[in-house]
N, CA and C atoms as an extended XYZ file, in Angstrom:
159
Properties=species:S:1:pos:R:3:atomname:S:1:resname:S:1:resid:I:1 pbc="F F F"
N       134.614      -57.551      -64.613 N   UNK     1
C       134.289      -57.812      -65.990 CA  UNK     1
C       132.836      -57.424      -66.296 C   UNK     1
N       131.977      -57.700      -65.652 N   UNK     2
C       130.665      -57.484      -65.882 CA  UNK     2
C       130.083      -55.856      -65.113 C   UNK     2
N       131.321      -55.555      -64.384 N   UNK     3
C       130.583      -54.150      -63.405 CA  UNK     3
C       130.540      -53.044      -64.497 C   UNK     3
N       131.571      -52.812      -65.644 N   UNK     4
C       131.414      -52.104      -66.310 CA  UNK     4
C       129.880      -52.040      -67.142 C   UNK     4
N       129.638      -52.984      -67.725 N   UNK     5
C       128.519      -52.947      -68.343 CA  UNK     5
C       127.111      -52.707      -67.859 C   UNK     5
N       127.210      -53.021      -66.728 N   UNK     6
C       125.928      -52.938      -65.764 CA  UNK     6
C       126.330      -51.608      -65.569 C   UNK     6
N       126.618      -50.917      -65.378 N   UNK     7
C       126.640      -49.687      -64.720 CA  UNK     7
C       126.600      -48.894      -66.392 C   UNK     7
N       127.218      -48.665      -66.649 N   UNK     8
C       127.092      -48.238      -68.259 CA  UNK     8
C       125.394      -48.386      -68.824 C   UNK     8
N       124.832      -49.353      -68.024 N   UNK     9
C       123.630      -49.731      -68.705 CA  UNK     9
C       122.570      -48.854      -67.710 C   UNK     9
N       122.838      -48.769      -66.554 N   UNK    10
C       122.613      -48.306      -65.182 CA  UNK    10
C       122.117      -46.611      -65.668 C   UNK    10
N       123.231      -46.054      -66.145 N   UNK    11
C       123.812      -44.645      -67.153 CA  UNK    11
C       122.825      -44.301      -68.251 C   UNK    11
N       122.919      -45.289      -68.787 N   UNK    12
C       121.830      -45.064      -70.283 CA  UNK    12
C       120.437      -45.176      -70.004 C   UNK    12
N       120.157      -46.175      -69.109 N   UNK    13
C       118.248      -46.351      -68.597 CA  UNK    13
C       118.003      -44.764      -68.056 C   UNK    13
N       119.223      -43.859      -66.920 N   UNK    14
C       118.691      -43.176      -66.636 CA  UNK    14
C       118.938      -41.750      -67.605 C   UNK    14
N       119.774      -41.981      -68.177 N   UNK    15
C       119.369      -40.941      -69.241 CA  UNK    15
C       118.223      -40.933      -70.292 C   UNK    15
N       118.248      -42.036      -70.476 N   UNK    16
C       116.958      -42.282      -71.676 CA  UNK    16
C       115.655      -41.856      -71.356 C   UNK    16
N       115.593      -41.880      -69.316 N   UNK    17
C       114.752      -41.679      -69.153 CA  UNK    17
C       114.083      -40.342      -68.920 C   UNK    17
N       115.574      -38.951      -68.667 N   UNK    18
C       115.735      -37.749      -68.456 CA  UNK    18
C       114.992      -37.452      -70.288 C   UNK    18
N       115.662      -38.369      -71.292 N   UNK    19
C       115.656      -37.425      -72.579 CA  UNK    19
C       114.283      -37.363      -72.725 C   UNK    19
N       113.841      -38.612      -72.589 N   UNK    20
C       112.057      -39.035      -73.293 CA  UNK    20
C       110.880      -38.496      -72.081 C   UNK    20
N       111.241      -37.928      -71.146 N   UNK    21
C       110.665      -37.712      -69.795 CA  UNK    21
C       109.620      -36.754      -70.941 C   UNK    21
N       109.417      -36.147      -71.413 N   UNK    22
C       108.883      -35.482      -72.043 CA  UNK    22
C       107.209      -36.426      -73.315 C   UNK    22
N       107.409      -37.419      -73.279 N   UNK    23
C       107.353      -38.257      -74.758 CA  UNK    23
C       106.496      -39.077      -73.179 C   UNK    23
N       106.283      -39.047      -72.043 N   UNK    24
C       105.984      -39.953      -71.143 CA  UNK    24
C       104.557      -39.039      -71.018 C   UNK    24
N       105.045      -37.567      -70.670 N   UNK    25
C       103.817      -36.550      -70.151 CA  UNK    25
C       102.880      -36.653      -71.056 C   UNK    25
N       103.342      -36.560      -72.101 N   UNK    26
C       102.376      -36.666      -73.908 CA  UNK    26
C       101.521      -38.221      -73.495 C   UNK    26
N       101.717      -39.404      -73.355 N   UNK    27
C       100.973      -40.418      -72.878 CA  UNK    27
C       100.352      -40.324      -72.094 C   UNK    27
N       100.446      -40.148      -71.068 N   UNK    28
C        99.750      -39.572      -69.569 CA  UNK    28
C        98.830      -38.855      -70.051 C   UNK    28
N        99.092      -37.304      -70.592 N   UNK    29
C        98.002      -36.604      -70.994 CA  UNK    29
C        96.585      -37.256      -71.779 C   UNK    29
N        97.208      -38.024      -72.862 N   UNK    30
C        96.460      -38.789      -73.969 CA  UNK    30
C        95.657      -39.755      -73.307 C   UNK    30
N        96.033      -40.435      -72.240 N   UNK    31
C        95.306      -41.215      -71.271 CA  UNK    31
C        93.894      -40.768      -70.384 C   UNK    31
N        94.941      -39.416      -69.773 N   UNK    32
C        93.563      -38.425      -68.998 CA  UNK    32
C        92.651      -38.010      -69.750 C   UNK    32
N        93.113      -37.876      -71.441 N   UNK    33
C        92.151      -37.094      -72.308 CA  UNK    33
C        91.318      -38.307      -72.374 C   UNK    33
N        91.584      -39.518      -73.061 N   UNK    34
C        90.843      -40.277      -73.599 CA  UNK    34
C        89.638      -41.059      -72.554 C   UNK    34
N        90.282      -40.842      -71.393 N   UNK    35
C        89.679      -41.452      -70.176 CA  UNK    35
C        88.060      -40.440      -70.242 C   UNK    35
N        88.935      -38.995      -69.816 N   UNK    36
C        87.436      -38.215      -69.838 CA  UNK    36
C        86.829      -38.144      -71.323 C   UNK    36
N        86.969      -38.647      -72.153 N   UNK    37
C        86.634      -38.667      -73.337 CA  UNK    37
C        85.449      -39.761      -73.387 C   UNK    37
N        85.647      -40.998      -72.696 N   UNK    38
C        84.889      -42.381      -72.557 CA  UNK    38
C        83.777      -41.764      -71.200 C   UNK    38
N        84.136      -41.031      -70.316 N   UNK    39
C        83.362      -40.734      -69.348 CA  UNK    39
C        82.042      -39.909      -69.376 C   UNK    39
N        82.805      -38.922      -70.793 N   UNK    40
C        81.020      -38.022      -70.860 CA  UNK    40
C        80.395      -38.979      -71.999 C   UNK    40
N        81.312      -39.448      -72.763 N   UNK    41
C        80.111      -40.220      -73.255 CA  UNK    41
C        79.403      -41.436      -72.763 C   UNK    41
N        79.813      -42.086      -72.126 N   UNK    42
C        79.002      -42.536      -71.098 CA  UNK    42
C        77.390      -41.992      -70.289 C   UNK    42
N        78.113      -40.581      -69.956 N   UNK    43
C        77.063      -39.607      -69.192 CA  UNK    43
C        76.181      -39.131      -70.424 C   UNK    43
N        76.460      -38.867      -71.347 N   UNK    44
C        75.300      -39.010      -72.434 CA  UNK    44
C        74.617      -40.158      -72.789 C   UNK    44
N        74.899      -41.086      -73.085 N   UNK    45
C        74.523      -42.594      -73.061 CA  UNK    45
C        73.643      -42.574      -72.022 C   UNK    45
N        73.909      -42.223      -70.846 N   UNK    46
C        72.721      -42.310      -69.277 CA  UNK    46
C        71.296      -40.967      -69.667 C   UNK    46
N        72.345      -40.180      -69.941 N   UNK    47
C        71.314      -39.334      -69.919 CA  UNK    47
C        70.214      -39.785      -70.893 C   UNK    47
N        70.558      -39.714      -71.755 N   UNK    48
C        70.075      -40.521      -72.947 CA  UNK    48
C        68.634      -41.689      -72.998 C   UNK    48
N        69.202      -42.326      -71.791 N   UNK    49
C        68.340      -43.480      -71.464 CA  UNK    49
C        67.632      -43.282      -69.917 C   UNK    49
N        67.600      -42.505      -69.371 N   UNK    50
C        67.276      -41.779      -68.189 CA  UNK    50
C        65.996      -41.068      -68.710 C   UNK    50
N        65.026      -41.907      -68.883 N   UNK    51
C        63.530      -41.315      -69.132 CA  UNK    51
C        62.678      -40.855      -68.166 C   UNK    51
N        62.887      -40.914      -66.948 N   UNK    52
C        62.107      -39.982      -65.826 CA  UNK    52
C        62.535      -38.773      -65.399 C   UNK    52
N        63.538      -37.911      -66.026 N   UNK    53
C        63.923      -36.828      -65.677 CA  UNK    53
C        63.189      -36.107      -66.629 C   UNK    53
């Protein structure tokens, strides 16, 4: 009674995850971007305040 549905559900997680696999890379990317995005500005911020060079 219940094996059908679990498995049916089993079916759909891994398709959903084949369709959107795409919609995952786009996050990831946006992550690496925003990451090095916070990092040079940071390194400007230092540089910035780095008065003996």
């Amino acid at each position: 009674m219940f094996t059908t549905p679990f498995f049916w559900g089993i079916g759909l997680t891994f398709h959903g995850l084949y369709v959107f696999q795409d919609r995952f890379r786009f996050f990831k990317n946006w992550e690496e971007r925003k990451i090095r995005e916070y990092m040079e500005k940071d390194e400007e911020e230092m540089n910035k305040t780095n008065t003996w060079d």
